[in-house]
Residue frames as qw, qx, qy, qz and C-alpha x, y, z in Angstrom:
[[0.930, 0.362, -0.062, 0.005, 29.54, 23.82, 68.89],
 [0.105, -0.824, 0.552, 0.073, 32.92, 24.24, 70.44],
 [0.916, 0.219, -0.227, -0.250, 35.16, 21.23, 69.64],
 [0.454, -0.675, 0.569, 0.115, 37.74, 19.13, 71.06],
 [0.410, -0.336, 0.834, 0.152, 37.87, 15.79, 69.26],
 [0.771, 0.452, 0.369, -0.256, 34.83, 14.88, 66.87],
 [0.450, 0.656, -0.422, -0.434, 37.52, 14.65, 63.86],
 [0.944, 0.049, -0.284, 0.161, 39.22, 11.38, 65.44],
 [0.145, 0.743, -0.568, 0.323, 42.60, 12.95, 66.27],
 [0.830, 0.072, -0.488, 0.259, 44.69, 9.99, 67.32],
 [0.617, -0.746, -0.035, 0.249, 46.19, 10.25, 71.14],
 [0.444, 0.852, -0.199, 0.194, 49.58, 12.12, 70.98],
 [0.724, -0.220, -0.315, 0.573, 52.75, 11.68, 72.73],
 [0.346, -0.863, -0.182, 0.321, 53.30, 14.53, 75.54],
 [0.409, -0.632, 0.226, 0.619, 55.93, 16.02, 73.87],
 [0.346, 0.441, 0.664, 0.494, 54.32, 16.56, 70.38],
 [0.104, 0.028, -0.038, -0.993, 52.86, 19.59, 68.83],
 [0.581, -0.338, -0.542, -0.504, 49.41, 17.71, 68.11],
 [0.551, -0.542, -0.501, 0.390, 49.16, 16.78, 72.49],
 [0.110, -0.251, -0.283, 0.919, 50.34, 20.83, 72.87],
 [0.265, -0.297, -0.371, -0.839, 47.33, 21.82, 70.42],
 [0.472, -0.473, -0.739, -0.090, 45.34, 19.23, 72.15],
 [0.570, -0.294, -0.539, 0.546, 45.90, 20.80, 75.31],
 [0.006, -0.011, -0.170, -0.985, 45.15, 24.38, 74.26],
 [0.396, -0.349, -0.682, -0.507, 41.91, 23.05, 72.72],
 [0.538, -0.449, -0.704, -0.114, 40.70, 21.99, 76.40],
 [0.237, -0.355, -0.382, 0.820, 41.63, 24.79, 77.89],
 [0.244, -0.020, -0.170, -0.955, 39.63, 26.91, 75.48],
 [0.487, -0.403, -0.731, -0.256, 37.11, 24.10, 75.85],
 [0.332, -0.595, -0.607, 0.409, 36.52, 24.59, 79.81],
 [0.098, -0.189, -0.023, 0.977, 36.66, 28.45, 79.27],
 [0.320, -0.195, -0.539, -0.754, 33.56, 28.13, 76.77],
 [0.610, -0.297, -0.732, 0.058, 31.94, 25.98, 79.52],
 [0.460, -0.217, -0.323, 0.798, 32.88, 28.47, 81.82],
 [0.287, 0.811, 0.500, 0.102, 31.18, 30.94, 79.70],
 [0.371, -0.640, 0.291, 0.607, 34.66, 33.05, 80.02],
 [0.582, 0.796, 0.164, -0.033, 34.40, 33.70, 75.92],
 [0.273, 0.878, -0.379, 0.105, 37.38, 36.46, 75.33],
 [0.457, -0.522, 0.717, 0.068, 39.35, 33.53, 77.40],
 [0.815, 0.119, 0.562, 0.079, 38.45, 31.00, 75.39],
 [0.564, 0.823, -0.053, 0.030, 39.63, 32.97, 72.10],
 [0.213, -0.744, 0.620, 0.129, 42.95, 33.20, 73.92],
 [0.659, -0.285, 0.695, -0.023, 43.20, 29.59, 73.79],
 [0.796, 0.459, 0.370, 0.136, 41.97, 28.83, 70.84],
 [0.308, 0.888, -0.336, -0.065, 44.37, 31.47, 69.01],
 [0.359, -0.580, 0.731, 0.009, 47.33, 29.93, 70.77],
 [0.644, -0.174, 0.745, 0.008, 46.18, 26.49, 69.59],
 [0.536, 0.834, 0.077, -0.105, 45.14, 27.95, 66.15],
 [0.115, -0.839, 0.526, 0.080, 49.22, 28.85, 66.17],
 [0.576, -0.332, 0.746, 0.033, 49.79, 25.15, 66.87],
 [0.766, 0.310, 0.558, -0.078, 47.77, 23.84, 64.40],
 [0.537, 0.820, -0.182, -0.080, 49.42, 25.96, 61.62],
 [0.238, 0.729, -0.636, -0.083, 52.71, 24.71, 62.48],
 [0.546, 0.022, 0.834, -0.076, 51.41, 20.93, 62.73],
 [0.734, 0.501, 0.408, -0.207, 50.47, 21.71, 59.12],
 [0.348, 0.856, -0.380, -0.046, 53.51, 23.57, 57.75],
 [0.078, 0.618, -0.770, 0.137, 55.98, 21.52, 59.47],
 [0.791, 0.106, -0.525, -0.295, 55.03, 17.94, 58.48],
 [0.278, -0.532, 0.795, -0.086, 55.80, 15.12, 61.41],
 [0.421, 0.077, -0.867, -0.254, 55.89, 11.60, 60.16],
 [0.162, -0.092, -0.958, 0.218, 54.36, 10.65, 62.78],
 [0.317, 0.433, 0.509, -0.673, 51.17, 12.61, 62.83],
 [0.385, 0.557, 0.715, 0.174, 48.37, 11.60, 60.24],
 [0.053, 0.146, 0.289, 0.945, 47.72, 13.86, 57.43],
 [0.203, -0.459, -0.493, -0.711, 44.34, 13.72, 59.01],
 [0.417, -0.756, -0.435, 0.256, 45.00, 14.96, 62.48],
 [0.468, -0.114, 0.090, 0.872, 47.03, 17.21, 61.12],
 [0.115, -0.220, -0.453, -0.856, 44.29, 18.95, 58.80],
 [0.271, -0.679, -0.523, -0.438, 41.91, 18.43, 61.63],
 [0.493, -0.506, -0.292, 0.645, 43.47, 20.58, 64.34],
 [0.106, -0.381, -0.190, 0.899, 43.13, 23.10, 61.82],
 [0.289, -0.442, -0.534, -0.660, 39.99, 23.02, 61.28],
 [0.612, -0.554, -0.542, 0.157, 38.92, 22.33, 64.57],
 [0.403, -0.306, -0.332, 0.796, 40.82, 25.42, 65.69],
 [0.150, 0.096, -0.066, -0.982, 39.24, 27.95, 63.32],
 [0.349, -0.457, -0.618, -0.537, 35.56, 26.48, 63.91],
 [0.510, -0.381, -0.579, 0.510, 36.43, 27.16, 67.46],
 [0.179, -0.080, 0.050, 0.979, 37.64, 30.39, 66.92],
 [0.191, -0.345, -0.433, -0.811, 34.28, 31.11, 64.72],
 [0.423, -0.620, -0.642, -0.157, 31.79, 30.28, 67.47],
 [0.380, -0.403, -0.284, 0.782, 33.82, 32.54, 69.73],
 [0.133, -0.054, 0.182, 0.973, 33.27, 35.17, 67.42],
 [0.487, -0.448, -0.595, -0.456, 29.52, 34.17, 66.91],
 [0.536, -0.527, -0.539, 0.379, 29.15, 34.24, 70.67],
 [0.201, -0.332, -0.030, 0.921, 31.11, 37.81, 70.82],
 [0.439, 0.816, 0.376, -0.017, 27.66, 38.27, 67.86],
 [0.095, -0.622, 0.519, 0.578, 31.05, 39.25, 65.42],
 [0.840, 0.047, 0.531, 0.104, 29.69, 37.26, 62.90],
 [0.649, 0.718, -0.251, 0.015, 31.69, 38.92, 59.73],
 [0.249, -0.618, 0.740, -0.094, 34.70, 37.71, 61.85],
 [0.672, -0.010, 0.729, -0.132, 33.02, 34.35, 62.25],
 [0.787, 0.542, 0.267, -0.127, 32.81, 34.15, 58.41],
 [0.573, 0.727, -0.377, -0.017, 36.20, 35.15, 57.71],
 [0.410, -0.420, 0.810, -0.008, 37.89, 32.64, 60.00],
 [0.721, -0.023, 0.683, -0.119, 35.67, 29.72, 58.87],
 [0.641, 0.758, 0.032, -0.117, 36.09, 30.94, 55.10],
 [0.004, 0.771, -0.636, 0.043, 39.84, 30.73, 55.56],
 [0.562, -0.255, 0.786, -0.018, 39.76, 27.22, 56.74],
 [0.760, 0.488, 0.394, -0.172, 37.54, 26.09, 53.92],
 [0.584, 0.797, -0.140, -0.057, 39.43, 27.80, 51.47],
 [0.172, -0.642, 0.746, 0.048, 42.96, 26.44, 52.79],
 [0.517, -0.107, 0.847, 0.068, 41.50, 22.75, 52.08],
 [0.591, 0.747, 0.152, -0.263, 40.10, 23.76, 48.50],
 [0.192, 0.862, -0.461, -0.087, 43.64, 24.87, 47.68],
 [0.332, -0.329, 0.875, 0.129, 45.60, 21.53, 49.08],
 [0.699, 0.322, 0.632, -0.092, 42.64, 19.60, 47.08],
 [0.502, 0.857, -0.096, 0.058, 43.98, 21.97, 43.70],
 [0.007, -0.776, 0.583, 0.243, 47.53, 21.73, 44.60],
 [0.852, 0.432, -0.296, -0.011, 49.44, 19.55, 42.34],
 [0.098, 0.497, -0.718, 0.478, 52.65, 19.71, 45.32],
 [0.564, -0.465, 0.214, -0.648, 49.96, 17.98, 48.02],
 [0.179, -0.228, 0.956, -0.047, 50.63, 14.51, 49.07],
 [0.506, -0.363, -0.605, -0.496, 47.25, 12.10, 47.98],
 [0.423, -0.269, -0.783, 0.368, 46.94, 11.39, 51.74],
 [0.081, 0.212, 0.268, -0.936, 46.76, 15.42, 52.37],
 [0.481, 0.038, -0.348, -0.804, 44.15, 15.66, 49.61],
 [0.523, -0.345, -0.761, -0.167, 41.90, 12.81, 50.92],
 [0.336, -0.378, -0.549, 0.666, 42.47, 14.10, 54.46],
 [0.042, 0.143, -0.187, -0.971, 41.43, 17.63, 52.86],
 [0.344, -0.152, -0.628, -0.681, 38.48, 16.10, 51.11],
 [0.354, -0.424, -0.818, 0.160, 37.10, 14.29, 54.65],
 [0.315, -0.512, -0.436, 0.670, 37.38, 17.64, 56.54],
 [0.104, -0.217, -0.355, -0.903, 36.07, 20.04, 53.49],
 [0.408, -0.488, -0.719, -0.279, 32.36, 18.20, 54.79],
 [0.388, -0.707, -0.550, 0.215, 32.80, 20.32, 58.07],
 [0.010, -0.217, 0.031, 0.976, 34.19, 23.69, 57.30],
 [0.130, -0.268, -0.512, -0.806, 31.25, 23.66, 54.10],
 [0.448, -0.437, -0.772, 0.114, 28.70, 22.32, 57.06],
 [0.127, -0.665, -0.271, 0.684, 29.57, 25.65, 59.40],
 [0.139, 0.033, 0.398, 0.906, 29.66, 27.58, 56.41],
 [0.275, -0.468, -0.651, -0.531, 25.99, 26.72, 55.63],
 [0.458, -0.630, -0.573, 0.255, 24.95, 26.78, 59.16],
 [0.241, -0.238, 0.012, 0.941, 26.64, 30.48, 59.26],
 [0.036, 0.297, 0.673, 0.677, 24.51, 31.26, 56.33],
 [0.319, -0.549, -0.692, -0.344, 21.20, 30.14, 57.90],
 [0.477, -0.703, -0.420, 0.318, 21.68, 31.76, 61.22],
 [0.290, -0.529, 0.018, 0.797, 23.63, 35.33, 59.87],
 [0.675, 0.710, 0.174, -0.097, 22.33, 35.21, 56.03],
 [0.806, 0.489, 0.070, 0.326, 24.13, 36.18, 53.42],
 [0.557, -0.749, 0.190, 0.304, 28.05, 37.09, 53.41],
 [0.770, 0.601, -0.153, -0.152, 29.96, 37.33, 50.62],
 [0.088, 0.595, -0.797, 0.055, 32.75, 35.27, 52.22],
 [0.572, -0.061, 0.703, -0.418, 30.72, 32.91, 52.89],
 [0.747, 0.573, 0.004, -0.338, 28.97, 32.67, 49.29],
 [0.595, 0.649, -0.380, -0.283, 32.02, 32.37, 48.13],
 [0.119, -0.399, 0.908, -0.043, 33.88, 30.07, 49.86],
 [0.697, 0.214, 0.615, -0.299, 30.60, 27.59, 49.59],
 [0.693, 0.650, -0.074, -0.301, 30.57, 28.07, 45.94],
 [0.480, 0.601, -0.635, -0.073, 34.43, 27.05, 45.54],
 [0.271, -0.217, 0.906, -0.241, 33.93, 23.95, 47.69],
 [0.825, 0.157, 0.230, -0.491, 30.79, 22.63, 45.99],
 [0.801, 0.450, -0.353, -0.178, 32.83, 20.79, 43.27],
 [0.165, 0.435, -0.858, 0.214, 35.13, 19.10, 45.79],
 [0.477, -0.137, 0.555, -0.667, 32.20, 17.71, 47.79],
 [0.314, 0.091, -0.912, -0.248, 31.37, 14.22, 47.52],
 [0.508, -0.221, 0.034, -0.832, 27.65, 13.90, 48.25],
 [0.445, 0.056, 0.885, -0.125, 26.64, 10.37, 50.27],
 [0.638, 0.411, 0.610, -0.228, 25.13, 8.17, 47.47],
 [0.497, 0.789, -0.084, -0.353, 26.56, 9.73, 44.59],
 [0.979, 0.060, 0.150, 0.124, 28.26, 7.63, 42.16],
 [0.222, -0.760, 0.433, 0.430, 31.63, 8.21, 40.64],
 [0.837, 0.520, 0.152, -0.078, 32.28, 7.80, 37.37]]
């Protein structure tokens, strides 16, 4: 389930931090492909790096939701590496970290609305590996919990809002 792009991420301009993540990403992508694992982790770390400071260090010009999926997209990378390496308390405390980083922006009262919508699109695929962790490692209690404090952000198709 490695990932490069399934979030949307908008093209970047070569000299951006969201085109250096990108660029990480597909190197850890042909490594996985490659079946070169402990390489691909390299990459993804590195672009894991990027993606934190394409979230700390705001550019106007990059969407609050390619921003918030580069890092996600870096630490569901990361987890299948670690699921591959059959690490899977690793692989639960990366993808419990993401989950719980877009819980928090969706509670912070400092967050922009744009972050917290962007937060709310990309909760649906950290909670998604979460579960899928679940069914294929059972229970974890970083898992439990991070699933538990994301149920009440999670806007089930069909459900109404009142």
């Amino acid at each position: 389930m490695n990932q490069a792009n399934p979030h949307g991420i908008n093209n970047a301009p070569e000299n951006s931090l969201l085109y250096e993540w990108k660029r990480l990403t597909n190197e850890g992508l042909a490594a996985s492909r490659a079946h070169c694992v402990a390489h691909a982790m390299g990459w993804y770390l590195r672009a894991l790096q990027v993606a934190h400071r394409i979230l700390t260090n705001p550019d106007p010009d990059v969407m609050d939701d390619d921003r918030l999926a580069a890092y996600v997209i870096a630490h569901l990378n990361i987890a299948d590496c670690y699921s591959v390496m059959n690490e899977p308390s690793n692989a639960a405390e990366c993808l419990s970290c993401a989950h719980h980083k877009l819980v928090a922006l969706l509670q912070s009262h400092d967050a922009s609305q744009s972050l917290q919508i962007a937060a709310s699109r990309q909760l649906r695929h950290t909670y998604a590996a979460l579960e899928q962790h679940h069914t294929r490692h059972g229970e974890h209690d970083l898992v439990e919990k991070a699933l538990h404090a994301g149920r009440m952000h999670l806007v089930m198709p069909g459900a109404r809002l009142h």
